[in-house]
C-alpha positions in Angstrom: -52.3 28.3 19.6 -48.9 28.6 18.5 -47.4 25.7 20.6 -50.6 23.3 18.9 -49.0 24.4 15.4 -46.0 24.0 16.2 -46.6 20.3 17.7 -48.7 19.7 14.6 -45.8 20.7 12.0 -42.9 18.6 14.2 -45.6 15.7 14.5 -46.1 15.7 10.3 -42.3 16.5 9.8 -41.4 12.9 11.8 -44.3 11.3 9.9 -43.3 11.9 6.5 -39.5 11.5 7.6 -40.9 8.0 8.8 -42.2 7.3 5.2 -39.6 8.0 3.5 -37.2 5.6 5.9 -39.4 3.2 4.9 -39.2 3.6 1.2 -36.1 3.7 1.4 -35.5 0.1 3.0 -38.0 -1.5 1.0 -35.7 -0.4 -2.3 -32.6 -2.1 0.1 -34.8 -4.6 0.5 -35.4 -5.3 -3.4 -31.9 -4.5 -4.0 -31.2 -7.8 -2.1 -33.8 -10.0 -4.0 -32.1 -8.5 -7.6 -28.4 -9.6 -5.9 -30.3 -12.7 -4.9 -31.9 -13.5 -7.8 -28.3 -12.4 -10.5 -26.7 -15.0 -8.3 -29.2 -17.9 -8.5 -29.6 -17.1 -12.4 -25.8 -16.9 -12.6 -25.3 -20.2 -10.6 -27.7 -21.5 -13.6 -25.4 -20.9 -16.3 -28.4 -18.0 -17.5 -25.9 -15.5 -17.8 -27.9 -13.0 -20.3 -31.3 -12.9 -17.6 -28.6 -12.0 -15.1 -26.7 -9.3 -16.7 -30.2 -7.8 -17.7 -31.5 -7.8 -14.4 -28.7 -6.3 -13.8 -28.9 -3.6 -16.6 -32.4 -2.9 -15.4 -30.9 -2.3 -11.6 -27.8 -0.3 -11.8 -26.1 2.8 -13.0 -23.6 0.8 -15.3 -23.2 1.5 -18.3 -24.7 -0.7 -20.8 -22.1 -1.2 -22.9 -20.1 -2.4 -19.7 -22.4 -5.1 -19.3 -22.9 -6.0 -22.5 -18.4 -6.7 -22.9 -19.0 -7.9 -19.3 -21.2 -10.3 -20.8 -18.7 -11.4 -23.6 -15.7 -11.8 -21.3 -18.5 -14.0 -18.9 -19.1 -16.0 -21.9 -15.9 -16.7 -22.7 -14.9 -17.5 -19.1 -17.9 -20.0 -19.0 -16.7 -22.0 -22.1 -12.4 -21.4 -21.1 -12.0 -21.2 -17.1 -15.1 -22.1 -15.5 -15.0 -26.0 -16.6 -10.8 -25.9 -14.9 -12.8 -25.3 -11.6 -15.2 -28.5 -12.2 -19.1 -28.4 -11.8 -20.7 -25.2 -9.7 -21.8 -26.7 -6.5 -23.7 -23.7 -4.7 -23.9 -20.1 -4.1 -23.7 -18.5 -1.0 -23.8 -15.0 0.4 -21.1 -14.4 3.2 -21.8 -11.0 4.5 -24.5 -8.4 4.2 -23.7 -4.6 4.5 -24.8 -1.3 3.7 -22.9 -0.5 0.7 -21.4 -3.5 -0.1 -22.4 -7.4 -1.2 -20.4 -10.6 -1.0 -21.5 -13.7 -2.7 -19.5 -16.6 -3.2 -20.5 -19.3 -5.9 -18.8 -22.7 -5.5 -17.7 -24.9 -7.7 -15.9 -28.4 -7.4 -12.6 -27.3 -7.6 -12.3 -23.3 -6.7 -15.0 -21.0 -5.7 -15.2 -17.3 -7.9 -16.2 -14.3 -5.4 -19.0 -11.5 -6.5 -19.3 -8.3 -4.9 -21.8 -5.8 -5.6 -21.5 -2.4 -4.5 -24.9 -0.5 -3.5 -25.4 3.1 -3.3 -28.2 5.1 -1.6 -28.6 8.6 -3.0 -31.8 10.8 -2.5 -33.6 8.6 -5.4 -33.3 5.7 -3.5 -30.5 2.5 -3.7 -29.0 1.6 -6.7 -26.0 -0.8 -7.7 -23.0 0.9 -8.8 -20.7 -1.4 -9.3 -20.3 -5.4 -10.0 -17.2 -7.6 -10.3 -16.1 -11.1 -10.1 -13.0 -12.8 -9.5 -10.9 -15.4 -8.0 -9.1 -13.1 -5.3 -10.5 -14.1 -2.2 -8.5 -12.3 0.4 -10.8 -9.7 1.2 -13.1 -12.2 2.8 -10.9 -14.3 4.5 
């Protein structure tokens, strides 16, 4: 009798350790469609549906997203035009904790990275950042 207990407490343990696996991957998976989606709205010059998607995704402040959003703004009127019309954007790489997106324009591309972090709650982003510097990637 003990040995049929036992079975049956290791055979639930697996099962709900199963479960939660897969909770966890679909919240990596719609992690991904929230990178995907800043990026497309981003490519689309709809900076303010971008920064609150990503205000509704991550554990930055708000008030770092909203000056993010002022300094974007400004960029988009002063140094975006110097690297001509935005062509495309294009993810390069795909890892666990980290998110590489490059959007091109005519005349220089501007990498994004988001950084992802899974904690017992589930994946969150926990840090976002563009700029020029490319080495990283190349």
């Amino acid at each position: 009798m003990s040995k049929f207990l036992s079975a049956t407490v290791l055979s639930l343990t697996l099962i709900s350790c199963e479960q939660k696996k897969q909770i966890i991957d679909k919240d990596e998976e719609r992690l991904d469609k929230v990178c995907d989606t800043f990026m497309l709205f981003f490519s689309k010059g709809q900076f303010n549906e971008a920064l609150q998607l990503l205000k509704q995704n991550s554990v930055i402040e708000h008030e770092k997203i909203d000056t993010l959003q002022v300094t974007i703004e400004n960029h988009s009127q002063n140094v975006f035009p110097t690297y001509g019309k935005m062509l495309s954007n294009r993810k390069i790489n795909d890892f666990i904790e980290k998110r590489f997106y490059i959007l091109k324009f005519e005349k220089y591309p501007i990498k994004f990275d988001f950084t992802l972090y899974k904690s017992s709650n589930g994946w969150t982003i926990t840090s976002f950042n563009y700029n020029e510097d490319l080495t990283e990637l190349l």
